[in-house]
C-alpha positions in Angstrom: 0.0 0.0 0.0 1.2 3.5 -0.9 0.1 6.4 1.5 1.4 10.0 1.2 3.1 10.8 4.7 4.7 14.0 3.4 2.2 16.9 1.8 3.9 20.2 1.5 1.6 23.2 2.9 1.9 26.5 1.6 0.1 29.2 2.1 -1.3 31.9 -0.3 -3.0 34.8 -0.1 -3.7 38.1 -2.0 -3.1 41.5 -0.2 -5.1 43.4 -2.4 -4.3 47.2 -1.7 -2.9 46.8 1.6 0.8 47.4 0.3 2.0 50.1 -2.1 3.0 48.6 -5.0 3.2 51.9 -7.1 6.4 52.6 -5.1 7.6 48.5 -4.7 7.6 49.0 -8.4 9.7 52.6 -8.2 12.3 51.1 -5.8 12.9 48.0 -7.9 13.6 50.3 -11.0 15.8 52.8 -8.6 17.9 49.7 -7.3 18.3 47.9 -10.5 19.4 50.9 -12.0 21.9 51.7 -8.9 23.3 48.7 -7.6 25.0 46.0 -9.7 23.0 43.4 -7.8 23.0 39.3 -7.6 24.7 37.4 -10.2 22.4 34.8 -11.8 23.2 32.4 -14.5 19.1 33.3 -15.4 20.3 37.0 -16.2 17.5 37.6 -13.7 18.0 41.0 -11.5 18.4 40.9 -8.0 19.0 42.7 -4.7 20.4 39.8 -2.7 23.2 40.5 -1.0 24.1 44.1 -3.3 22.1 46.3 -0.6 20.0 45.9 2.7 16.6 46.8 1.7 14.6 46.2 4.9 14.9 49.6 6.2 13.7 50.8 3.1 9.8 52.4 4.8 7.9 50.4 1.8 9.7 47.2 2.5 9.4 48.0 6.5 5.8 48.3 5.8 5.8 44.6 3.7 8.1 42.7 6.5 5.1 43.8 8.8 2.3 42.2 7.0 4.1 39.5 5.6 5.5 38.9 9.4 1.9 38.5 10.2 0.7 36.1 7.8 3.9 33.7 8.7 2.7 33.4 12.4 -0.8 33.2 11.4 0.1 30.2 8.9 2.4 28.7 11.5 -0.2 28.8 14.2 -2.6 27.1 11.5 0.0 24.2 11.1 1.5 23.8 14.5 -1.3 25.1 16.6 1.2 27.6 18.6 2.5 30.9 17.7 6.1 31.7 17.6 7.8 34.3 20.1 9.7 35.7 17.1 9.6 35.5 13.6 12.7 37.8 12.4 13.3 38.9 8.5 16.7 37.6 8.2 16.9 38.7 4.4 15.0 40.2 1.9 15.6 41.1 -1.9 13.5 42.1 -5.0 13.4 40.2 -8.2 13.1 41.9 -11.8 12.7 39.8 -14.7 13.2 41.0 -18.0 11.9 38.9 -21.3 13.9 36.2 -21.2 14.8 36.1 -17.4 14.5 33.1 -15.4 15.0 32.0 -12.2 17.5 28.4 -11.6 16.1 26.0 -9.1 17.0 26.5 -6.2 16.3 26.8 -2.2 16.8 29.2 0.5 19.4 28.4 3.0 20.0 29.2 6.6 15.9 30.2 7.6 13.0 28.4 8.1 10.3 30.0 6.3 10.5 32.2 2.8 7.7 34.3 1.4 7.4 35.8 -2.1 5.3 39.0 -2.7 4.3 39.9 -6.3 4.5 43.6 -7.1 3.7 43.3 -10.9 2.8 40.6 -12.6 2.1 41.3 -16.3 0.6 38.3 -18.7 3.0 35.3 -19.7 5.8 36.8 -17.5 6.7 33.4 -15.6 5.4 30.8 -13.2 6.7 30.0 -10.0 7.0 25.9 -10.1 7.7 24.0 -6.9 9.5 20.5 -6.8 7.7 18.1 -4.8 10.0 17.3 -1.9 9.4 13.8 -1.9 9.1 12.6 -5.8 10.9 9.4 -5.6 14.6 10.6 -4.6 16.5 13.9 -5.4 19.3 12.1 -7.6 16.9 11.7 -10.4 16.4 14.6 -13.0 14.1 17.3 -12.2 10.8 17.2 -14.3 7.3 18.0 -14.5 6.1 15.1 -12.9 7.7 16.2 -9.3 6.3 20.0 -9.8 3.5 22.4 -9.3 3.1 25.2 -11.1 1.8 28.4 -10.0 0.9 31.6 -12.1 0.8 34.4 -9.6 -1.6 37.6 -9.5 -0.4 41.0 -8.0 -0.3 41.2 -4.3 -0.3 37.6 -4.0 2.3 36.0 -1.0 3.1 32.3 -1.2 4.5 31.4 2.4 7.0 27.8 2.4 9.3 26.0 4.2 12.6 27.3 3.0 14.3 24.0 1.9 11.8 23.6 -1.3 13.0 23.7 -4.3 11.9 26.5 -6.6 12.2 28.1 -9.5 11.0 30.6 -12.4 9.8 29.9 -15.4 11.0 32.2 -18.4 9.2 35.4 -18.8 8.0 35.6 -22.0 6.5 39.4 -21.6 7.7 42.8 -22.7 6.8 44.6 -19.3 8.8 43.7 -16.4 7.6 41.3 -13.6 8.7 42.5 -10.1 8.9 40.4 -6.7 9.6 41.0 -3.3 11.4 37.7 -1.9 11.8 37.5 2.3 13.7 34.7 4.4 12.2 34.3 8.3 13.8 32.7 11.2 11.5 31.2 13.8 12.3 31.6 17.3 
């Protein structure tokens, strides 16, 4: 018999006008335009590790909400809150036509978060290996993964240590993110 002892739970939600995303989108532009930012095979733009962004009032404002929703979908898996849940990272994505993101996973926290600034038509799905599709050895393919196709203000909340990635972005208009690492205490 063949049971499925290991379902992977992430959470989603849409946060509608609750966050700016005029000015998400401004400071995206201003910091790929400044900073020379993460080095990607994908060509994909990003903030990681080129500047701290969480001071940043917009981001400050994000961290805040998105800090919410991680307790509330911890408390709905674990039944208990956590005394802290601290941003250890954040970074914002912008893909170009063409841009994709490699598969890949997010070290050294417990929870990561993705918020979607801008989202234009055929710009890219976010596709998530299944953790437990037969053993990690064997190639990667469509038969371990679920795609998602996000909407603007959406969040997808996971446990850190799932593999991700990015489709290509087949539009003309950028697509921004908003990606955020948490450590539970």
């Amino acid at each position: 018999m063949i049971e499925a002892w290991f379902p992977t739970l992430i959470y989603k939600t849409n946060l509608g006008p609750l966050i700016n995303n005029e000015e998400l989108y401004k400071k995206a532009l201003e910091l790929k335009k400044g900073n020379p930012g993460h080095k990607w095979d994908s060509g994909v733009y990003n903030s990681l590790d080129a500047v701290d962004i969480r001071n940043d009032p917009y981001i400050k404002e994000l961290v805040t909400v998105a800090k919410a929703h991680a307790h509330q979908f911890m408390t709905e898996i674990r039944g208990k809150k956590y005394n802290t849940i601290e941003c250890r990272d954040c970074w914002i994505n912008v893909y170009e036509k063409g841009d994709y993101q490699e598969i890949h996973t997010h070290a050294n926290s417990h929870l990561s978060l993705v918020y979607y600034v801008k989202v234009p038509p055929n710009s890219g799905q976010i596709i998530f290996s299944n953790p437990t599709y037969l053993t990690e050895s064997m190639p990667i393919d469509d038969n371990g993964s679920v795609r998602y196709t996000p909407e603007e203000s959406d969040i997808l909340i996971f446990k850190s240590s799932l593999a991700h990635r990015v489709s290509r972005s087949q539009s003309d208009q950028l697509r921004v993110s908003v990606a955020l690492n948490f450590l539970l205490r």
